[in-house]
N, C-alpha and C positions, 0 to 999 in steps of 0.2 A: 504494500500500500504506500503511495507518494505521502511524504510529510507535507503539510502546509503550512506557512506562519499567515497570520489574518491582524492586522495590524490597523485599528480604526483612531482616528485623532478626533477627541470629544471635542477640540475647537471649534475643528473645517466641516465636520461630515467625512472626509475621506478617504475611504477605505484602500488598504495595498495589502495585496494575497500574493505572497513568496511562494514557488514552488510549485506552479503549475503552468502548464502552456498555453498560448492565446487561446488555444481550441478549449480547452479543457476550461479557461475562465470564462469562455462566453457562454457553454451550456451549462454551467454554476449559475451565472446571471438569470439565463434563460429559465430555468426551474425558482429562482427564490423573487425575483423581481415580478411586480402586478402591470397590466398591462398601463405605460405611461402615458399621463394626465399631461397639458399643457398648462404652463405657470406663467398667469400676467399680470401685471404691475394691479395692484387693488383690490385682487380676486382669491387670494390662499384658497387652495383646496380644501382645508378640511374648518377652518374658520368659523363658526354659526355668527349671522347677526345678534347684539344686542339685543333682548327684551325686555329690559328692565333697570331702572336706577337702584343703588343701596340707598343714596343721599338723595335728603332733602335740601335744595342747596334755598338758604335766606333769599329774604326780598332784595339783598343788593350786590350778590354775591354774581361773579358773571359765571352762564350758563350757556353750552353748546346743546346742539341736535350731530348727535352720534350713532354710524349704525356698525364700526365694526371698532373693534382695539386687539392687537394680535402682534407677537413677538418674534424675535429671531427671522425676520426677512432679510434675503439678498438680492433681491430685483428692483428694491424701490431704495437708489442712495447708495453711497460710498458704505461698505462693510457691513455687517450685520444689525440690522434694527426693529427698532418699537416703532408703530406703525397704528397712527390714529386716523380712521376713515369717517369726516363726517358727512351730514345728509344735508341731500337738496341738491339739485344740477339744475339751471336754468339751458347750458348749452345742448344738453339731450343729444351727443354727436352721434351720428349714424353708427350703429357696429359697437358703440360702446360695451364693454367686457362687464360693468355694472351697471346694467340701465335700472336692476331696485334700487340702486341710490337715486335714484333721480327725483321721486316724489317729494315735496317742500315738509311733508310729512309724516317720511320715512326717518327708521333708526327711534333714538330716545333722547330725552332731554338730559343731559348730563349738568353737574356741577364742574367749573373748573377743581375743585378741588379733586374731586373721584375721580377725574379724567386725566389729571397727572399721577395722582396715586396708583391707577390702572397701569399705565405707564412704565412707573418707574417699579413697577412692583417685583420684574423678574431681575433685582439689582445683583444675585449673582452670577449671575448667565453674561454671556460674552456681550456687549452693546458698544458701538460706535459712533448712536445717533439716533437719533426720531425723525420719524415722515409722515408729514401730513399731508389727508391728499380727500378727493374726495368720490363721489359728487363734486362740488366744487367748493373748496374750503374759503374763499373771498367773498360766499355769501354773508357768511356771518362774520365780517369786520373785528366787528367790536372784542367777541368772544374769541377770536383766533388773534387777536392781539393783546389778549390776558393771559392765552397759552403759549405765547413764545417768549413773552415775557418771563414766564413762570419757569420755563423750562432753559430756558435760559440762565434763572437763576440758579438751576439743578447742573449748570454747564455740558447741557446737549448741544451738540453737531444737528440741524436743522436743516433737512430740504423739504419742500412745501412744490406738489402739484396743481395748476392751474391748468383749466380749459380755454383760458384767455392770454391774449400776450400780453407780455413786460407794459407796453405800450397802451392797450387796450384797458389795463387795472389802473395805469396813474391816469387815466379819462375819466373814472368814472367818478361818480359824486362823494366816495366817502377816499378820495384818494390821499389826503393827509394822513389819515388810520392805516391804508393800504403803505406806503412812503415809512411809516413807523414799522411795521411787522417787518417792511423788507430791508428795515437797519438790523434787525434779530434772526435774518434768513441768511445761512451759509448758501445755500443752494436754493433755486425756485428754476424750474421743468414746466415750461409755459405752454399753451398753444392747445389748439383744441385736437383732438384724436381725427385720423383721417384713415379708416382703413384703406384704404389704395395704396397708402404709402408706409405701410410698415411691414412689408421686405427692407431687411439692414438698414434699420432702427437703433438697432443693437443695443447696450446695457442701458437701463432704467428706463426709456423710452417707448411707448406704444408706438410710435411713427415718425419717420424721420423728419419733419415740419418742426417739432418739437424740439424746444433750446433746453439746452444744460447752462445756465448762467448761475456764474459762481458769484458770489455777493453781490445780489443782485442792488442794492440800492447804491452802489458807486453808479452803476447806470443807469440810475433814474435822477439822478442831478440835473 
């Protein structure tokens, strides 16, 4: 019988099998492996939405509409992250991978407090960052500019998805609020989804239209 060493790193995921040949690794794979799922930006396979708050958050405490919170992602942002999904999309882009977020009255009404708590809560597990994405996270101004702040003070690495561009968010009417969240944004992933064009998109991006802009408020001066 062939010896084998099986060597998995709890950091990365992965795995290296000493002692066998290509043939002999890929009908190993072919027997233990389910048949593969496709992984895209906002959608975890195994994830459930949100149904429900622990907290009652006060009359002046700021509050989001939340429909997913889920950890250890690699598709959304530089290295492994916590990954806040909230609700509401006014863009509705064709082909969208979450069109249940798109309802203004999908997900749940969260506290910012429970929603950094959520968060931060897998503190010993590997984390490089938080992503916030949506539906479309620049509906709700106010409350996503109490979360970057907040998380900020927790000293998270921040990129933040957007169905609109760079250009298109300082237009709009609360863009002083929008101008402040993007001084606490490492990263902002702009632009609306276009299936047509996501052939070689490649990392974090659903289509190639879509910007990877690194701090983004140096260009918005």
């Amino acid at each position: 019988m062939t010896e084998t060493t099986w060597i998995l790193d709890e950091q990365t995921g992965a795995l290296t099998i000493e002692g066998l040949s290509q043939s002999a690794m890929n009908a190993v794979a072919d027997d233990l492996l389910t048949e593969s799922a496709q992984v895209n930006c906002a959608r975890p396979l195994s994830i459930q939405p949100l149904t429900h708050s622990a907290h009652v958050a006060s009359a002046t405490e700021p509050i989001l509409r939340v429909y997913r919170i889920y950890h250890g992602s690699v598709v959304e942002g530089p290295g492994r992250r916590g990954v806040v999904q909230l609700a509401g999309c006014a863009q509705r882009c064709p082909g969208c991978f979450v069109p249940e977020t798109h309802p203004l009255d999908s997900g749940v009404t969260m506290s910012l407090r429970e929603v950094v708590s959520l968060l931060l809560a897998d503190e010993g597990n590997p984390r490089d960052g938080i992503t916030i994405l949506g539906g479309e996270p620049f509906l709700q101004p106010i409350g996503l500019l109490a979360l970057v702040q907040s998380l900020k003070q927790h000293r998270q690495h921040l990129t933040i998805y957007s169905g609109l561009t760079l250009e298109q968010l300082l237009a709009r009417d609360e863009a002083e609020c929008i101008r402040q969240i993007l001084s606490f944004t490492d990263i902002l992933i702009d632009g609306p989804f276009v299936k047509a064009l996501t052939d070689g998109a490649g990392e974090w991006r659903g289509s190639t239209n879509q910007r990877i802009l690194k701090h983004p408020f140096t260009l918005a001066a």
